[in-house]
N, C-alpha and C positions, 0 to 999 in steps of 0.2 A: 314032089313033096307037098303034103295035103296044108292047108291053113291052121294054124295050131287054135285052139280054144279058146274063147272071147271069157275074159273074168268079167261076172256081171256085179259091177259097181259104178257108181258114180263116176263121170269123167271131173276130171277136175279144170282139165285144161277148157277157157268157155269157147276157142275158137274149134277145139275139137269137137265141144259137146255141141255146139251148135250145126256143125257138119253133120254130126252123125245121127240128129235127131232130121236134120232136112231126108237126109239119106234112106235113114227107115220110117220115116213119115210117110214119103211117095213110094215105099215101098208094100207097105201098108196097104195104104188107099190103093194099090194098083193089083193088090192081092183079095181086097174085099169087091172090088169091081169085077177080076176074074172069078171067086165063087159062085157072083150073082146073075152073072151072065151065064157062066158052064151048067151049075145047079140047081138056076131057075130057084136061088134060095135070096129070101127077103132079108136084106144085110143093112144095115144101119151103124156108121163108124162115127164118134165124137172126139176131136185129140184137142186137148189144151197145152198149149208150150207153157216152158214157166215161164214167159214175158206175158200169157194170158191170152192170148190169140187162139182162136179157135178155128179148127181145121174139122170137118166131117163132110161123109157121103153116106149118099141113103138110095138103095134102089127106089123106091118106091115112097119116096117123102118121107122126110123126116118126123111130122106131126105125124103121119098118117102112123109108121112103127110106133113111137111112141106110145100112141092110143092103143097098138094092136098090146102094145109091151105092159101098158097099163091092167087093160082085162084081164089079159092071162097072169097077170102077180096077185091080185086084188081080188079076192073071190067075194060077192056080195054077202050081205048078214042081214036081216032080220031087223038089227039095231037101226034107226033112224039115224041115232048120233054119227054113229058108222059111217052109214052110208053118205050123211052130208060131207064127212070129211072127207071119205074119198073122191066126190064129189070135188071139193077144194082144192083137192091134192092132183086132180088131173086139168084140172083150170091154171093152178100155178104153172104146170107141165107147159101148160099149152103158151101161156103168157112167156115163160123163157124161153121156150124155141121159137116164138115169132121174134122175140127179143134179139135172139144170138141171127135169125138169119137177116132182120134190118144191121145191128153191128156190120155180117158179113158184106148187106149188100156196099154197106157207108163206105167199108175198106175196098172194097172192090171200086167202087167211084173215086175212087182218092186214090186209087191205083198199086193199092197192096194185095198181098196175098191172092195174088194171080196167078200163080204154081197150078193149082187144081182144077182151073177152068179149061176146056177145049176149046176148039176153033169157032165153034156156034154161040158158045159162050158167052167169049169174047166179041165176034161179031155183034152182039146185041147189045154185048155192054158198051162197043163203041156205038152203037146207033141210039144209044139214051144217052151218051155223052154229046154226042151234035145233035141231038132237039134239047139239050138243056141249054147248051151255049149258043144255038140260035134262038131259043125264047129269053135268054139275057139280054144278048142283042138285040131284038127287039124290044125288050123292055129301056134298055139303056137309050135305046136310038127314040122313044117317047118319049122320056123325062128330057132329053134335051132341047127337044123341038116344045115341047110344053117352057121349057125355062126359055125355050127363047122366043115364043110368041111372049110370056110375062114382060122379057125385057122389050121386045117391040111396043106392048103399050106404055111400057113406063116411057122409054124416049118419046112415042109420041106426046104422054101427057106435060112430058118438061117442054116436050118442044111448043106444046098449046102456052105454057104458060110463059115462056122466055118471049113468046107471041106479043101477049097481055101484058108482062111489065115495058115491052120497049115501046109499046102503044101509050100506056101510060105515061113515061119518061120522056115522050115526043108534046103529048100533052102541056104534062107540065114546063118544059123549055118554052112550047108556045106563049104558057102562060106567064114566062119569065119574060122573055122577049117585050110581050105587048106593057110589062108594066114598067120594063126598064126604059118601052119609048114614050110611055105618059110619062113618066121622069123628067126625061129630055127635056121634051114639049114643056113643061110646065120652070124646069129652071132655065129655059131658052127666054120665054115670056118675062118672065122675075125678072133678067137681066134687061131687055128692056125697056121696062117700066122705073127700074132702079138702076139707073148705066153704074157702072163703078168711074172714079175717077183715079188718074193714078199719083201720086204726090208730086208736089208740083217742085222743082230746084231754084224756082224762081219767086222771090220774096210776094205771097198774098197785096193785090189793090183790092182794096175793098172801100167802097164809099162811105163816106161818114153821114152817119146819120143823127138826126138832133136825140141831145140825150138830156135828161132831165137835170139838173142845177137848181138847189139850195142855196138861198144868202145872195150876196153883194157880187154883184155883175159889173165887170168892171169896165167901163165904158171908156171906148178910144173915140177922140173928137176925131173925127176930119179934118182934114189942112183946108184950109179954106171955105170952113164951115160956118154962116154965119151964125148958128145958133148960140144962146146965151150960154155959160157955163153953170147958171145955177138950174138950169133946164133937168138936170140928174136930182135935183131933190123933188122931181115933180114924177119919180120912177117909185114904183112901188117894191124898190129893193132899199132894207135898207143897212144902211153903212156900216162897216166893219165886219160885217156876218158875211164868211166865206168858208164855208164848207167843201 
């Protein structure tokens, strides 16, 4: 029993459509690669999904068709104007196809849209994958050894300077030391010269010394004194004035 007839419309369902667009995609591409080989015919295939991704094979490059594709639609004129625009018009050509095939090569490094590549391919695209991730590494293994010689001079410079203030702070204690022993020395001496004495519990002697008297001095005769008693008017104090 033969396969019944494909209705051609839209799929609706997007996990079918997506099947069956992979499906006759590579079937496609595997159909314009055997004309180009059997019939020696310059085949050039461009397929866009609708997520925009772009799929093509070219015998013979793709710029290179293009250009050939160009000539043969465009037939030259006369007109200047003309011709600067077709001029334009194959320079765009040419700017979007180097466009789509950097996009292509981006996906292919980021590891998409690998379906269409063969083993040669592939092989080179793994061998531009390891010299880009060994020139990383090499650049990353720089930056560190560069940040870490910065940090070796910065500890040295703290360590110069942690150097200098404890030379410093050695210093100045010297300088504390020698004035707290002139201190000493000099309240050692004070004391001294000025002994302290400490309160005494026991009632002050002190000699008496002559102290000055105003007025009438009052004179005690002696016992057995023979002097006269009016001898006291012959003193130059005189009587009653006792202050």
């Amino acid at each position: 029993m033969g396969r019944g007839r494909v209705e051609l419309k839209r799929i609706e369902n997007k996990i079918n459509r997506q099947v069956t667009f992979s499906k006759r995609r590579n079937g496609l591409l595997k159909k314009a690669y055997e004309l180009s080989v059997l019939c020696d015919a310059e085949v050039a295939l461009i397929i866009f999904s609708s997520r925009g991704k772009l799929y093509e094979f070219s015998s013979s490059g793709m710029t290179k068709t293009l250009e050939r594709y160009q000539r043969c639609c465009f037939i030259p004129h006369d007109n200047t104007h003309e011709r600067e625009t077709q001029s334009w018009y194959q320079e765009v050509i040419k700017l979007n196809a180097k466009y789509e095939a950097l996009q292509r090569t981006q996906r292919h490094l980021l590891g998409e849209d690998l379906g269409p590549l063969n083993m040669k391919e592939l092989h080179n695209l793994e061998k531009q994958l390891e010299g880009a991730l060994a020139r990383a590494r090499q650049r990353k293994t720089q930056i560190m050894m560069e940040q870490m010689d910065d940090l070796r001079k910065k500890e040295r410079q703290l360590g110069d300077l942690n150097k200098q203030l404890i030379i410093k702070l050695e210093a100045e204690g010297q300088n504390l030391e020698t004035i707290q022993g002139l201190w000493g020395c000099c309240g050692a001496a004070a004391t001294e010269n000025f002994p302290l004495h400490l309160s005494q519990t026991q009632p002050m002697e002190c000699d008496l010394q002559p102290v000055l008297q105003i007025g009438y001095h009052h004179y005690v005769e002696a016992e057995g004194s023979s002097a006269p008693k009016d001898m006291a008017g012959e003193t130059n104090f005189i009587h009653g004035w006792v202050i």
